[in-house]
N, CA, C and O atoms as CSV, one atom per row, in Angstrom:
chain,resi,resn,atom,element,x,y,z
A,1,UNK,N,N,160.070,-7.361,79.225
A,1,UNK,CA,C,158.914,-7.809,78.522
A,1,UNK,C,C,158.313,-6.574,77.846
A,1,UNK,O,O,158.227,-5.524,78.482
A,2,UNK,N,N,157.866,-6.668,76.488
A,2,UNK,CA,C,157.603,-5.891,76.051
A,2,UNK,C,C,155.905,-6.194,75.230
A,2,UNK,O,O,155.707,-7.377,74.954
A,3,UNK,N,N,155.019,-5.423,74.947
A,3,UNK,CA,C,154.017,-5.463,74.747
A,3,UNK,C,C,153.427,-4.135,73.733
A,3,UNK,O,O,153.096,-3.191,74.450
A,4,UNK,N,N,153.211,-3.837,72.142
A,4,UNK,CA,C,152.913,-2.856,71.678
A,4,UNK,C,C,153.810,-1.292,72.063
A,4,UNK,O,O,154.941,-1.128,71.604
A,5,UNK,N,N,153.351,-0.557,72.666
A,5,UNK,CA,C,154.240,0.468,73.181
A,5,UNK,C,C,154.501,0.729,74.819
A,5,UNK,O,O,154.412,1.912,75.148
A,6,UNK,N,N,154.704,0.101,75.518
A,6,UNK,CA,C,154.741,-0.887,76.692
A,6,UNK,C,C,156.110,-1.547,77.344
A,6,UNK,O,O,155.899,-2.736,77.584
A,7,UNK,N,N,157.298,-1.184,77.663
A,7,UNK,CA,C,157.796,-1.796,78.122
A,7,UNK,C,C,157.670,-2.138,79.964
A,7,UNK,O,O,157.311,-1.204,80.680
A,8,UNK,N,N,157.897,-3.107,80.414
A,8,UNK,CA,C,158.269,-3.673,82.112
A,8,UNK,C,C,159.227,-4.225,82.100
A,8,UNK,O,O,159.622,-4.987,81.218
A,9,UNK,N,N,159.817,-3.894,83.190
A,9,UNK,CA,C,160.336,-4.867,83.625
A,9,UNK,C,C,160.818,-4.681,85.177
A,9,UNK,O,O,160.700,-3.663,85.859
A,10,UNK,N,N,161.441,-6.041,85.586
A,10,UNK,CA,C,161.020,-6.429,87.046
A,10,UNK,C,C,162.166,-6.747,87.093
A,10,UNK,O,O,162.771,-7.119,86.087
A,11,UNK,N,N,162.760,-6.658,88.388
A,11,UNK,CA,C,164.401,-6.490,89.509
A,11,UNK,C,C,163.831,-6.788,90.860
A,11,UNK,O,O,162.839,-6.430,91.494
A,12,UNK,N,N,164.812,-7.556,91.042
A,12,UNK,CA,C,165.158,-8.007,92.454
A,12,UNK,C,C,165.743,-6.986,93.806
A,12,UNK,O,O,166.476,-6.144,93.287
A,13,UNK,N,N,165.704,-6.841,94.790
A,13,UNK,CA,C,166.566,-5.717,95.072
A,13,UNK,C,C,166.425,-6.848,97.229
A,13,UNK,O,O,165.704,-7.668,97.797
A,14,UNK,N,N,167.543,-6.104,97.462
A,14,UNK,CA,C,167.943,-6.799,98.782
A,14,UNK,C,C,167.782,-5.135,99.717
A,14,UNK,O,O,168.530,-4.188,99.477
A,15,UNK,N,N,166.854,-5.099,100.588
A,15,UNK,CA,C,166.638,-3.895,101.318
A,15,UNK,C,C,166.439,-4.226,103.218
A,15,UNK,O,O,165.739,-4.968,103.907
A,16,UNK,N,N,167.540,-3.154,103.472
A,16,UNK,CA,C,167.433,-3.079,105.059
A,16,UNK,C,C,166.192,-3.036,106.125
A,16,UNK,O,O,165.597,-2.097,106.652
A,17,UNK,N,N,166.057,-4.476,106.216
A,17,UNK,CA,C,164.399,-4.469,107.522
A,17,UNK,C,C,164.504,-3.407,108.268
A,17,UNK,O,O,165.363,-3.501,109.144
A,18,UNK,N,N,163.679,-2.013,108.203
A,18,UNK,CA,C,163.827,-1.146,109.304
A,18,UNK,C,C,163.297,-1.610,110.842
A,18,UNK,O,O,163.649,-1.064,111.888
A,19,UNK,N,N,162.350,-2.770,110.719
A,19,UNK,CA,C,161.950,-3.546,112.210
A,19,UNK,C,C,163.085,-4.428,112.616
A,19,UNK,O,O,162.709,-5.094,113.580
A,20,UNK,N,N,164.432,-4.740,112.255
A,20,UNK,CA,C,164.974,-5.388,112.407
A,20,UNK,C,C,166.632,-5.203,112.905
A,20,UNK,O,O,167.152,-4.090,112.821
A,21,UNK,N,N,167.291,-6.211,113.348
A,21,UNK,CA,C,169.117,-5.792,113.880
A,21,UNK,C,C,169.556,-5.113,112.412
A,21,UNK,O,O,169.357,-5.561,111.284
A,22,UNK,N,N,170.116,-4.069,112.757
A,22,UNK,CA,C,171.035,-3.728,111.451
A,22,UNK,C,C,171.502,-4.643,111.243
A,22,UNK,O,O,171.579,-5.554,112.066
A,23,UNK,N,N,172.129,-4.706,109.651
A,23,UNK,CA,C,172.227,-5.863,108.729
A,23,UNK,C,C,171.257,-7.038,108.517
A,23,UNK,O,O,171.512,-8.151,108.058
A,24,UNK,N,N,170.021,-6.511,108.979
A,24,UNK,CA,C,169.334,-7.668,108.221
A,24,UNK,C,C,168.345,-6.748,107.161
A,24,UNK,O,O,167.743,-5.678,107.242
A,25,UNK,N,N,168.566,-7.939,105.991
A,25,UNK,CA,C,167.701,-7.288,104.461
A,25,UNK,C,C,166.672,-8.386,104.551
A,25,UNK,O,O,166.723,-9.431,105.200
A,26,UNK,N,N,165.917,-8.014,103.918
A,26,UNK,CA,C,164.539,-8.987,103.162
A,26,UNK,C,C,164.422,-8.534,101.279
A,26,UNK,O,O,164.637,-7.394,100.864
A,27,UNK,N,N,164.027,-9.774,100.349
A,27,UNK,CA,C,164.171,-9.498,99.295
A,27,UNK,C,C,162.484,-8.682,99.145
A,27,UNK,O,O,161.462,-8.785,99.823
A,28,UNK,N,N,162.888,-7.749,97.728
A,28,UNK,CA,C,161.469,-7.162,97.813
A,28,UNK,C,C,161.776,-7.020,95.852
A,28,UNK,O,O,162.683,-6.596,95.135
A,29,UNK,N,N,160.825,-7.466,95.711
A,29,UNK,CA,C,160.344,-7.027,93.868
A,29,UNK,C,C,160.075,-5.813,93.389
A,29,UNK,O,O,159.068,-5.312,93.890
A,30,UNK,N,N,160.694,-5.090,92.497
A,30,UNK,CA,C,160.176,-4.015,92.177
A,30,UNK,C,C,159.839,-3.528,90.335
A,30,UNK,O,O,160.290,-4.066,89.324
A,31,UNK,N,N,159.386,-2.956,90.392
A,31,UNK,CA,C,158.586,-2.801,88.858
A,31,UNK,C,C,158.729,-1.625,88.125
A,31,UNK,O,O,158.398,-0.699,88.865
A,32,UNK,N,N,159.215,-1.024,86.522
A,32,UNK,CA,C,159.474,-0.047,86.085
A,32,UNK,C,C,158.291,-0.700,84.774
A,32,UNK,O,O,158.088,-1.848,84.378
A,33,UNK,N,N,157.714,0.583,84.398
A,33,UNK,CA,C,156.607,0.385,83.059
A,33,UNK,C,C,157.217,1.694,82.290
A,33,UNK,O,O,157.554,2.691,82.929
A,34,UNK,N,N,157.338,1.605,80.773
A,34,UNK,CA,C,157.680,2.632,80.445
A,34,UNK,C,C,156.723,2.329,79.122
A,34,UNK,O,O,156.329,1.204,78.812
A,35,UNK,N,N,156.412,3.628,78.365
A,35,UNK,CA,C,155.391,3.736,77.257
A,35,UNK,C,C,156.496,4.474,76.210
A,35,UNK,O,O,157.238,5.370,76.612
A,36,UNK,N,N,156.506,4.163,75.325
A,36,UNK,CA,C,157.742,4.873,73.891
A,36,UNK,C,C,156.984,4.706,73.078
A,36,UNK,O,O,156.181,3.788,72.910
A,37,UNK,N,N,157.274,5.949,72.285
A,37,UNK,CA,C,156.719,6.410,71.233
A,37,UNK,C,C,157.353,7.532,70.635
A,37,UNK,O,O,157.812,8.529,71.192
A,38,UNK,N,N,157.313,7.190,69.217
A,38,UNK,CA,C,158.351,7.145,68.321
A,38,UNK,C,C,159.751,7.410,68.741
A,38,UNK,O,O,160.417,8.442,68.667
A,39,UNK,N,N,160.065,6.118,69.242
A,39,UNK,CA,C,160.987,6.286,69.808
A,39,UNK,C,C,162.101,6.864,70.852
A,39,UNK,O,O,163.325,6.748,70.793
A,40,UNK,N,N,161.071,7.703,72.093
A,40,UNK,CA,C,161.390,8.541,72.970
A,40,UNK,C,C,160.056,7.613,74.130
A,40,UNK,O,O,159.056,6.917,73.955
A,41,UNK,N,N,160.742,8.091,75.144
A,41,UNK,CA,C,160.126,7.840,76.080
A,41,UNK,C,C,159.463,8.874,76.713
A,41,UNK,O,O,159.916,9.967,77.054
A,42,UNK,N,N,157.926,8.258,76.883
A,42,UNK,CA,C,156.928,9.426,76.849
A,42,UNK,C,C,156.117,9.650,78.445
A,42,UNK,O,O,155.632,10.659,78.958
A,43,UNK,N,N,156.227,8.263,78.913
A,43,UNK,CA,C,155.751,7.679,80.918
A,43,UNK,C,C,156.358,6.898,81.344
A,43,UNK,O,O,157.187,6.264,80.691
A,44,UNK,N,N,156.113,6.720,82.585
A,44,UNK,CA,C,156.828,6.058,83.179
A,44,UNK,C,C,156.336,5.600,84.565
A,44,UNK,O,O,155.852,6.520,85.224
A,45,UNK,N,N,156.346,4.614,85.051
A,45,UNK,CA,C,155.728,4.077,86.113
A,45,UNK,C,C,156.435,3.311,86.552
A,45,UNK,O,O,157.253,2.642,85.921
A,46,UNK,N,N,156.168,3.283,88.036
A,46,UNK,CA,C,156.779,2.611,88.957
A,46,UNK,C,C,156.197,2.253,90.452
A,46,UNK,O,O,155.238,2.750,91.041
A,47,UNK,N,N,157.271,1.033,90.936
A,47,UNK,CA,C,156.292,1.473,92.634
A,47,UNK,C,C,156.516,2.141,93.601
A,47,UNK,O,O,157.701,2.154,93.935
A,48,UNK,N,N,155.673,2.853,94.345
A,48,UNK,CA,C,156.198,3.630,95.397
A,48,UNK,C,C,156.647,2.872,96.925
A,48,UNK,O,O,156.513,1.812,97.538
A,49,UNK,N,N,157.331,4.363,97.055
A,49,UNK,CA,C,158.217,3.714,98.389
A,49,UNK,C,C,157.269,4.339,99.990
A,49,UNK,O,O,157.174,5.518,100.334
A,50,UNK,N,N,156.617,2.987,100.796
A,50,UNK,CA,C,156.158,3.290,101.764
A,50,UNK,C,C,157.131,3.030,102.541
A,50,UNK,O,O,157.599,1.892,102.553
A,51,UNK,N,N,157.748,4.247,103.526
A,51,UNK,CA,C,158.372,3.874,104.682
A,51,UNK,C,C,157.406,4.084,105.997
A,51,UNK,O,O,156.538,4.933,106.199
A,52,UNK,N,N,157.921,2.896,106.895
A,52,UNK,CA,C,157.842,2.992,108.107
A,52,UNK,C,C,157.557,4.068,109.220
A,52,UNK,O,O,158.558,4.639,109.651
A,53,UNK,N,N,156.093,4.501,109.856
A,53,UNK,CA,C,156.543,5.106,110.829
A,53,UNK,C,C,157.976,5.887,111.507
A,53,UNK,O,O,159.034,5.308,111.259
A,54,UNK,N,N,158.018,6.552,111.943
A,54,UNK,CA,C,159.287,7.202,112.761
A,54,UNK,C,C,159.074,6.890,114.074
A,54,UNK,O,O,157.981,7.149,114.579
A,55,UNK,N,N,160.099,6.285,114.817
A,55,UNK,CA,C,159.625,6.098,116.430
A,55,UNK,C,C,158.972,6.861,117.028
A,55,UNK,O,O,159.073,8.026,116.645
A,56,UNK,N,N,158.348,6.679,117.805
A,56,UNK,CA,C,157.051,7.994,118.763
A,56,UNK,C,C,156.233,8.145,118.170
A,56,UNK,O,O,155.172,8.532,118.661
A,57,UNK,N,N,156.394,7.882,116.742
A,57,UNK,CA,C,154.853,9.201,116.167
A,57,UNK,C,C,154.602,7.600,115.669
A,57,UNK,O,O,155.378,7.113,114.847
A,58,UNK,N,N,153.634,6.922,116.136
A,58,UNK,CA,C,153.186,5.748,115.889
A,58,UNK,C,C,154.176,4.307,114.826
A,58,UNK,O,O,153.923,3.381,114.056
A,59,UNK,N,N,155.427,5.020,115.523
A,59,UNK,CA,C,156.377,3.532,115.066
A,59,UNK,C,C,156.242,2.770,116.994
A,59,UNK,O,O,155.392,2.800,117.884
A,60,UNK,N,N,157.700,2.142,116.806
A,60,UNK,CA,C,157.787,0.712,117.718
A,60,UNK,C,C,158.590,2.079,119.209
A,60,UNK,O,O,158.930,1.657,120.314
């Protein structure tokens, strides 16, 4: 999708439940924004990645 100097767009992605049996994924959405101008790409945005606790230090 595009909008003035503005592009998004949005992907699907299949990621490993770290609370969970290995091999299990959950789907999660993720988002890229990019701004171009004259024809170069000038920003860029995206979402960040929160991981999980580490066991002991306030994981499970």
């Amino acid at each position: 999708m595009a909008e003035c100097d503005i592009v998004f767009a949005l992907r699907k992605a299949n990621v490993q439940d770290p609370t969970a049996a290995p091999g299990t994924f959950y789907e999660q959405f993720r988002f890229d924004a990019f701004r171009i101008r004259n024809g170069k790409l000038v920003e860029h945005w995206d979402m960040g990645q929160i991981n999980p606790p580490a066991p002991g230090r306030g994981g499970q």
